[in-house]
ZAMARDREN-636439 format. One record per residue (C-alpha): residue in three letters; residue number from 1; x, y, z. Coordinates in nm, 3 decimals. Example, Ala and Ser with C-alpha at 12.3 -4.5 7.8 and 13.67 -1.06 7.14 Angstrom:
% ZAMARDREN-636439
(marmi ALA,1,(1.230,-0.450,0.780));
(marmi SER,2,(1.367,-0.106,0.714));
END
This chain:
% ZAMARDREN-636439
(marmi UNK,1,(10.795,7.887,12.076));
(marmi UNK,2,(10.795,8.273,12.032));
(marmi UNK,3,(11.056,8.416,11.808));
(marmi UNK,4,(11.262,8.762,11.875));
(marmi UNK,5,(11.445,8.944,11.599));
(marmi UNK,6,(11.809,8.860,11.654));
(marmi UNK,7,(11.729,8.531,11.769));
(marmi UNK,8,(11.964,8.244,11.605));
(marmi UNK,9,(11.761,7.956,11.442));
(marmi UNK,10,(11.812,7.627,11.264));
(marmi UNK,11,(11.540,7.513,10.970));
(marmi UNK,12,(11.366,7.150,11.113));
(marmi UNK,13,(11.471,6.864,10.902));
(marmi UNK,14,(11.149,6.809,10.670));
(marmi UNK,15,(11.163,7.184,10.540));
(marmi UNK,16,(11.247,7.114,10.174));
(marmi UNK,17,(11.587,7.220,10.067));
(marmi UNK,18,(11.641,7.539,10.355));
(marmi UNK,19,(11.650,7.197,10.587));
(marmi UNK,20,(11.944,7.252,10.863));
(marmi UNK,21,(12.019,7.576,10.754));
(marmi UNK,22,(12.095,7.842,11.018));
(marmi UNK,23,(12.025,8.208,11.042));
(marmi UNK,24,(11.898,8.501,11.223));
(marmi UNK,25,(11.548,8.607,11.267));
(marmi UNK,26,(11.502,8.956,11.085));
(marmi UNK,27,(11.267,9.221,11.197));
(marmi UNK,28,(10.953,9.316,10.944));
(marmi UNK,29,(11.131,9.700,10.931));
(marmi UNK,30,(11.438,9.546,10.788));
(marmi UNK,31,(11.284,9.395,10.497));
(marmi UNK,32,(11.180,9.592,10.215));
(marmi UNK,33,(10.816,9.511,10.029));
(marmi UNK,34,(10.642,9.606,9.717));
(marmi UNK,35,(10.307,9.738,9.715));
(marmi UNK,36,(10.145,9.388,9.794));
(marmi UNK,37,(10.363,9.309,10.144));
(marmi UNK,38,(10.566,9.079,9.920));
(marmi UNK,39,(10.939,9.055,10.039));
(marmi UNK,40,(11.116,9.187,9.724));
(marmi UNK,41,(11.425,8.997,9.845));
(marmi UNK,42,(11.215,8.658,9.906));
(marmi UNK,43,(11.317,8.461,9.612));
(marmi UNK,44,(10.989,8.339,9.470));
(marmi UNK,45,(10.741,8.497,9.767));
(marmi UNK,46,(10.409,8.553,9.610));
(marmi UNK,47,(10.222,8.630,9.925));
(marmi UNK,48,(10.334,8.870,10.267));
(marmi UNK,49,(10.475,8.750,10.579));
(marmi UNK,50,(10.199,8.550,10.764));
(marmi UNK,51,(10.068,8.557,11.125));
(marmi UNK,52,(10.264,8.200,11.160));
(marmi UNK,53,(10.579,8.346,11.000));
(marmi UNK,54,(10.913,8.521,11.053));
(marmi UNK,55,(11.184,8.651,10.817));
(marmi UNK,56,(11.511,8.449,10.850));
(marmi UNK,57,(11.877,8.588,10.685));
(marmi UNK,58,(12.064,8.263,10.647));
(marmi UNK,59,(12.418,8.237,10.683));
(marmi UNK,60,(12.500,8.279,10.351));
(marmi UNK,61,(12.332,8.568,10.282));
(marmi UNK,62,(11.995,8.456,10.176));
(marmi UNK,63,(11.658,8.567,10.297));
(marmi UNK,64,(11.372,8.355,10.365));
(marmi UNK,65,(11.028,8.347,10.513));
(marmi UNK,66,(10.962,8.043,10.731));
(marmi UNK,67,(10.692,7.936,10.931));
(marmi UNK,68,(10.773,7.978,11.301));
(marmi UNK,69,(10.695,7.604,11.381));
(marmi UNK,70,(10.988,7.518,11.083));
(marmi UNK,71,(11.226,7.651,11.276));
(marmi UNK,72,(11.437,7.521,11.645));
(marmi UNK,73,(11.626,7.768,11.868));
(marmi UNK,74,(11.985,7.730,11.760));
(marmi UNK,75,(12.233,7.651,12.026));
(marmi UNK,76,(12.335,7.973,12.252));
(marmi UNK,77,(11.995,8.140,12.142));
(marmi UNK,78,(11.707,8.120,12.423));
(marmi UNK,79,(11.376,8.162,12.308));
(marmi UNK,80,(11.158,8.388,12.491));
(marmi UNK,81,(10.830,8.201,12.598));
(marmi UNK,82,(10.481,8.326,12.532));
(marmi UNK,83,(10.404,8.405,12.911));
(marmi UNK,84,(10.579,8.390,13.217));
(marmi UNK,85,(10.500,8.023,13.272));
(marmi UNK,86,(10.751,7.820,13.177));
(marmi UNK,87,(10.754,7.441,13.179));
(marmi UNK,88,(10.838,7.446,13.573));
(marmi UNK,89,(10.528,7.615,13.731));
(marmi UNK,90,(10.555,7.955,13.811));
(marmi UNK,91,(10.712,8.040,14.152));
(marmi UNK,92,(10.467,8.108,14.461));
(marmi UNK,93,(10.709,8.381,14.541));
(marmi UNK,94,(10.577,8.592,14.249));
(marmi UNK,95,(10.235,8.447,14.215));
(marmi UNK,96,(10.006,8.668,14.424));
(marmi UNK,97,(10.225,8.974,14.294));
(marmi UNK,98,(9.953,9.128,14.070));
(marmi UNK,99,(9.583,9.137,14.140));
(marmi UNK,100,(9.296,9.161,13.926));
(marmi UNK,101,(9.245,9.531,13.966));
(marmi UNK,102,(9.619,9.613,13.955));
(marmi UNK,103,(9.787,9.439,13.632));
(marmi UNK,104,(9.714,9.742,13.414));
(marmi UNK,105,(10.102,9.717,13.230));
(marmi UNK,106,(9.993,9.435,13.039));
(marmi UNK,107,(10.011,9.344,12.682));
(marmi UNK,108,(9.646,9.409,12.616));
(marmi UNK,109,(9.678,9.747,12.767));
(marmi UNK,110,(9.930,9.898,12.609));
(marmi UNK,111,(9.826,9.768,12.248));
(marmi UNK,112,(9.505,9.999,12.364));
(marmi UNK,113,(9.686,10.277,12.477));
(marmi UNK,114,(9.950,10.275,12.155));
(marmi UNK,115,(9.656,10.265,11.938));
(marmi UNK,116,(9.461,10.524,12.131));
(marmi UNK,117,(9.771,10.750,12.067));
(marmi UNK,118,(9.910,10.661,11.724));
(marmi UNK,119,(9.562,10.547,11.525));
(marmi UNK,120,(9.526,10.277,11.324));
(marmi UNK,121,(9.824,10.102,11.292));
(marmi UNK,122,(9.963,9.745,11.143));
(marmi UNK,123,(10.009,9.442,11.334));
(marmi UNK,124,(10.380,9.424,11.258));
(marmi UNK,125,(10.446,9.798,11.354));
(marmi UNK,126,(10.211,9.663,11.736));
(marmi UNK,127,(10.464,9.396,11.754));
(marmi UNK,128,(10.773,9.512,11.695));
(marmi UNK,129,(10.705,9.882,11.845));
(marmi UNK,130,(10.585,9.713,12.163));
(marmi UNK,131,(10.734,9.392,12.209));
(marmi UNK,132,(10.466,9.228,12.211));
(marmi UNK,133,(10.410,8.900,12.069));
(marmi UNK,134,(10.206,8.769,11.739));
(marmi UNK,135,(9.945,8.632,11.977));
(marmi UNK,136,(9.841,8.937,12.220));
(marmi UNK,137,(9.721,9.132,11.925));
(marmi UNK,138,(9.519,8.808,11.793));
(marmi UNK,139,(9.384,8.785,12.170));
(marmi UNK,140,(9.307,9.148,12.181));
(marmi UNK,141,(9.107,9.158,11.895));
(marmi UNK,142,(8.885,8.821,11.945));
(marmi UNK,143,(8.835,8.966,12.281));
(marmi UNK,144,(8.699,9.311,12.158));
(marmi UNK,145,(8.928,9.547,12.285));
(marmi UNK,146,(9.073,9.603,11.868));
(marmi UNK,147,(8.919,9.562,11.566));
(marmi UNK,148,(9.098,9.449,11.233));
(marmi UNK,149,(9.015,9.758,10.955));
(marmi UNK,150,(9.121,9.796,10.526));
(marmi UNK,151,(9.479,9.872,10.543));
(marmi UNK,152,(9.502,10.240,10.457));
(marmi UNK,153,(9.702,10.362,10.097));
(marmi UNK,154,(9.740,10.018,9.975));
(marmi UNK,155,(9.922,9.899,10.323));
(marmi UNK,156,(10.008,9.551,10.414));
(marmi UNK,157,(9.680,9.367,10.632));
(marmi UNK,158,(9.625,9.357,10.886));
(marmi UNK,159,(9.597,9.692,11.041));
(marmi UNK,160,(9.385,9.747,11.359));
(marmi UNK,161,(9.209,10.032,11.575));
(marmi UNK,162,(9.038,10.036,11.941));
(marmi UNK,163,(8.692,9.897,11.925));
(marmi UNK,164,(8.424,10.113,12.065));
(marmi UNK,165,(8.522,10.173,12.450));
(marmi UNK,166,(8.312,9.931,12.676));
(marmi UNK,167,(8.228,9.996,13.028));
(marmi UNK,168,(8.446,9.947,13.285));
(marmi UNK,169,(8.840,10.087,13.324));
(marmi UNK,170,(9.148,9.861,13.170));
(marmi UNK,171,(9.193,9.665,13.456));
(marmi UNK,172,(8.852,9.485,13.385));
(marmi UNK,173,(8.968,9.436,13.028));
(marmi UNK,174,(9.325,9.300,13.083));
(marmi UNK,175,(9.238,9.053,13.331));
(marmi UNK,176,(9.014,8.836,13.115));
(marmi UNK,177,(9.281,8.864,12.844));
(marmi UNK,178,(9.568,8.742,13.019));
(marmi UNK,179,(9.381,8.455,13.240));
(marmi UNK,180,(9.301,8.334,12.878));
(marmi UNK,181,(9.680,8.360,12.741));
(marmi UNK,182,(9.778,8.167,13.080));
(marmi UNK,183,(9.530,7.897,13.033));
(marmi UNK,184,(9.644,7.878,12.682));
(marmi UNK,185,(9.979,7.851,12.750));
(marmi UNK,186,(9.961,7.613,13.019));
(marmi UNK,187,(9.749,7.386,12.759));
(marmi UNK,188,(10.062,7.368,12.547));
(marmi UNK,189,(10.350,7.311,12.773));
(marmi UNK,190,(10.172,7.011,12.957));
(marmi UNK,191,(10.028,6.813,12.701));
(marmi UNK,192,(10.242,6.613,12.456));
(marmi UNK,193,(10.150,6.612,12.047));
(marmi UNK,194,(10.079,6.182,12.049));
(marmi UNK,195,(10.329,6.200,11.721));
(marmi UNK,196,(10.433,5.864,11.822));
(marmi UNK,197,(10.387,5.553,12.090));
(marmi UNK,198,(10.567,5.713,12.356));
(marmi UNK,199,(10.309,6.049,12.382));
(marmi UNK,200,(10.532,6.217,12.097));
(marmi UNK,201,(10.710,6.632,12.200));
(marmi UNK,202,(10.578,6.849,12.470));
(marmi UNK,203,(10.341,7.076,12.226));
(marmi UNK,204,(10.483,7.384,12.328));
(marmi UNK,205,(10.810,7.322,12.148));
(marmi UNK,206,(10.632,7.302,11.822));
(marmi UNK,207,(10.350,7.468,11.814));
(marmi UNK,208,(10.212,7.782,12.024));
(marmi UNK,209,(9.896,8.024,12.066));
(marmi UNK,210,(9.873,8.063,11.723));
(marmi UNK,211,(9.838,7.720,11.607));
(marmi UNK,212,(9.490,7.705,11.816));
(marmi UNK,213,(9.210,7.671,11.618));
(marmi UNK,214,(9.010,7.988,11.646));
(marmi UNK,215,(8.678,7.831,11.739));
(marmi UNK,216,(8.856,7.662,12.053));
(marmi UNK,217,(9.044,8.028,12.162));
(marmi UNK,218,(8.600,8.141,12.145));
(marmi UNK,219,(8.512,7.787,12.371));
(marmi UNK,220,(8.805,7.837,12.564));
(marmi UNK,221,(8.771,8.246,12.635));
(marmi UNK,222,(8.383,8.137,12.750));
(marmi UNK,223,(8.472,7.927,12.994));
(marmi UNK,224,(8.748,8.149,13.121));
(marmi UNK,225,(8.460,8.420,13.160));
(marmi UNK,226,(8.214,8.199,13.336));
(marmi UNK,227,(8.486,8.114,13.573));
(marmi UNK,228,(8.581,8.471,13.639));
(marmi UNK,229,(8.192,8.531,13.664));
(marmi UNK,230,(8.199,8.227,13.936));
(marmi UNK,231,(8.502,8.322,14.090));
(marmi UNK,232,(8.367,8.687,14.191));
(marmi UNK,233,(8.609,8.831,14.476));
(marmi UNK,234,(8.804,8.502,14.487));
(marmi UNK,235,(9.038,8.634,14.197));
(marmi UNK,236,(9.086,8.942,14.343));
(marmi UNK,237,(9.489,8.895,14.440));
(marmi UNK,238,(9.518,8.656,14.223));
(marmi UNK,239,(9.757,8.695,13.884));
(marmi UNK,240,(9.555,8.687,13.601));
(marmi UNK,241,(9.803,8.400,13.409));
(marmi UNK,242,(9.853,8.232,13.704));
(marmi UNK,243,(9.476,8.227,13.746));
(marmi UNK,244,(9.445,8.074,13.367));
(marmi UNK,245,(9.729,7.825,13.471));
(marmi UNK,246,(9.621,7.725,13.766));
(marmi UNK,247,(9.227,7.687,13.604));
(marmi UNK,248,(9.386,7.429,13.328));
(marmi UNK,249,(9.593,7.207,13.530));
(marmi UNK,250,(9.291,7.174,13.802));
(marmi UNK,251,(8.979,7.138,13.594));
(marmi UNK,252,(9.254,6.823,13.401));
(marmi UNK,253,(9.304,6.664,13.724));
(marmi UNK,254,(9.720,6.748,13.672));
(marmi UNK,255,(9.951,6.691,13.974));
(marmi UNK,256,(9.933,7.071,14.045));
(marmi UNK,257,(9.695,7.374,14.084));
(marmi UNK,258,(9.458,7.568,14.296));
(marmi UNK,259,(9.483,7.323,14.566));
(marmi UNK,260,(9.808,7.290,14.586));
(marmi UNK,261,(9.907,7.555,14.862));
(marmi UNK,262,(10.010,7.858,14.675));
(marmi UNK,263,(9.680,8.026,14.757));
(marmi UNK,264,(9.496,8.041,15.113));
(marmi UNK,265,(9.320,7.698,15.209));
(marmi UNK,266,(8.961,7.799,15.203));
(marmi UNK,267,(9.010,8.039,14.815));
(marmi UNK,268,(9.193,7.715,14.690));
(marmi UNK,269,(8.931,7.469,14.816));
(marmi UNK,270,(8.639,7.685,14.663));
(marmi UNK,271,(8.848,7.747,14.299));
(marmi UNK,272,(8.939,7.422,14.303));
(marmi UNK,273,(8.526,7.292,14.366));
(marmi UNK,274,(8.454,7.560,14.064));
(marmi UNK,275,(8.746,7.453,13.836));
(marmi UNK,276,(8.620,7.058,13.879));
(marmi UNK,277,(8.253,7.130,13.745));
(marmi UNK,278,(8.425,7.257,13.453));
(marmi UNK,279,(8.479,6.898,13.342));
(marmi UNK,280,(8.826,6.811,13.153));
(marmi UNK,281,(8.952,6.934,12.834));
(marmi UNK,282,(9.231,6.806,12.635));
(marmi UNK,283,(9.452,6.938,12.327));
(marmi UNK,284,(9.457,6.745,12.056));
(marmi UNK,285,(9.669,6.809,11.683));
(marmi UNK,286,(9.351,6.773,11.355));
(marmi UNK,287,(9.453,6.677,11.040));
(marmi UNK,288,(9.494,7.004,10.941));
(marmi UNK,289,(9.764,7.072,11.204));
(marmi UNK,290,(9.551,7.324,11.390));
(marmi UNK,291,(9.509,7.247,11.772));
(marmi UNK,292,(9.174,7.165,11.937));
(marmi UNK,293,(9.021,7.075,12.234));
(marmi UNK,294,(8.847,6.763,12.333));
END
């Protein structure tokens, strides 16, 4: 579940004594900090605002800091999902819309660009300047294209510039970057958490990209580059997330995917024969409430 500032929330049942409280999610600029990151307003905060976390101004006045999977879209307030997959697969309509070489407007791309412009610059400031979410500047970063550096005068970490330029133009960087956020996301909306007998909640509505352990976002981005490698010209008018999505749901044997008639016969055949010797992968929730993959 990604969270916008604005957005109206209720805290899960479970959360201590904030449980069932309502609120508002508060933008990072609104909130003042000492010279740790610490919400001065945060009764009791000892530590800043963390990847996982938002700001919340209750109802009655009070300001909190929650973590994002403690809180559930309050009624009239629709979240904004991570991607442009939702739990309906995306329409064929749109899906051949971008190719590889053309998606350069992406969220990868313009986190380069802004910091090619502006210098080094915090995470918050990336997010809530761009509108991007929590999880394209974690992608961008374990994919090379920005590196995390010591905040400057005492600032709030993380802060981040462009790595050294590699070869090749932004379109070879973004597409890698956003096949990996698709496959991601598509992990998360169509598996289920096994809370309980019945398969437990969908993951996605408790848990996102940023509740991956990091080691399985490295597996996962490997595999998403030797199918690119594999692919070759195949991808070529193919969306980058829907490429990810599509690479997920096949290589899991789900109901849907490369063979299922949104792409020509013979490209869906041969990503479908590549995706297959991929050999399944499942999501799992560790004891430590990180997600893997099995």
């Amino acid at each position: 579940m990604q969270l916008r500032s604005g957005m109206r929330v209720r805290v899960a049942p479970g959360s201590g004594v904030e449980s069932g409280k309502t609120g508002v999610v508060v933008s990072t600029r609104e909130v003042k900090t000492d010279g740790r990151g610490v919400a001065v307003e945060v009764q009791g905060a000892y530590y800043p605002l963390r990847r996982n976390e938002v700001y919340v101004r209750l109802n009655n006045g009070e300001l909190i800091q929650m973590p994002k999977n403690r809180l559930q879209v309050a009624k009239g307030s629709q979240p904004r999902r991570s991607s442009s997959l939702g739990r309906k697969r995306a329409s064929s309509g749109s899906a051949m819309a971008l190719g590889r070489k053309k998606s350069l407007n992406t969220p990868v791309t313009r986190i380069i660009e802004y910091l090619r412009a502006r210098g080094p610059m915090s995470g918050r400031d990336i997010v809530d300047d761009l509108g991007v979410e929590d999880v394209d500047v974690m992608l961008a970063e374990q994919q090379g294209f920005i590196k995390e550096i010591k905040p400057p005068h005492g600032g709030v970490s993380p802060w981040y510039v462009v790595a050294q330029t590699r070869k090749g133009g932004l379109g070879d960087y973004d597409y890698p970057h956003d096949m990996l956020r698709g496959y991601l996301t598509a992990a998360l909306w169509c598996s289920t958490d096994e809370s309980d007998e019945s398969g437990g909640e969908p993951m996605d509505e408790n848990y996102d990209i940023d509740d991956i352990d990091q080691e399985s976002i490295v597996e996962a981005k490997k595999d998403i580059n030797k199918f690119i490698d594999k692919a070759g010209d195949l991808l070529d008018d193919v969306d980058p997330e829907k490429a990810g999505h599509d690479f997920w749901l096949t290589r899991n044997g789900h109901g849907a995917g490369f063979w299922d008639g949104d792409y020509p016969e013979d490209i869906g055949e041969k990503l479908t024969d590549i995706s297959h010797k991929f050999g399944e992968k499942w999501p799992y929730v560790g004891d430590d409430g990180k997600i893997y993959f099995g």
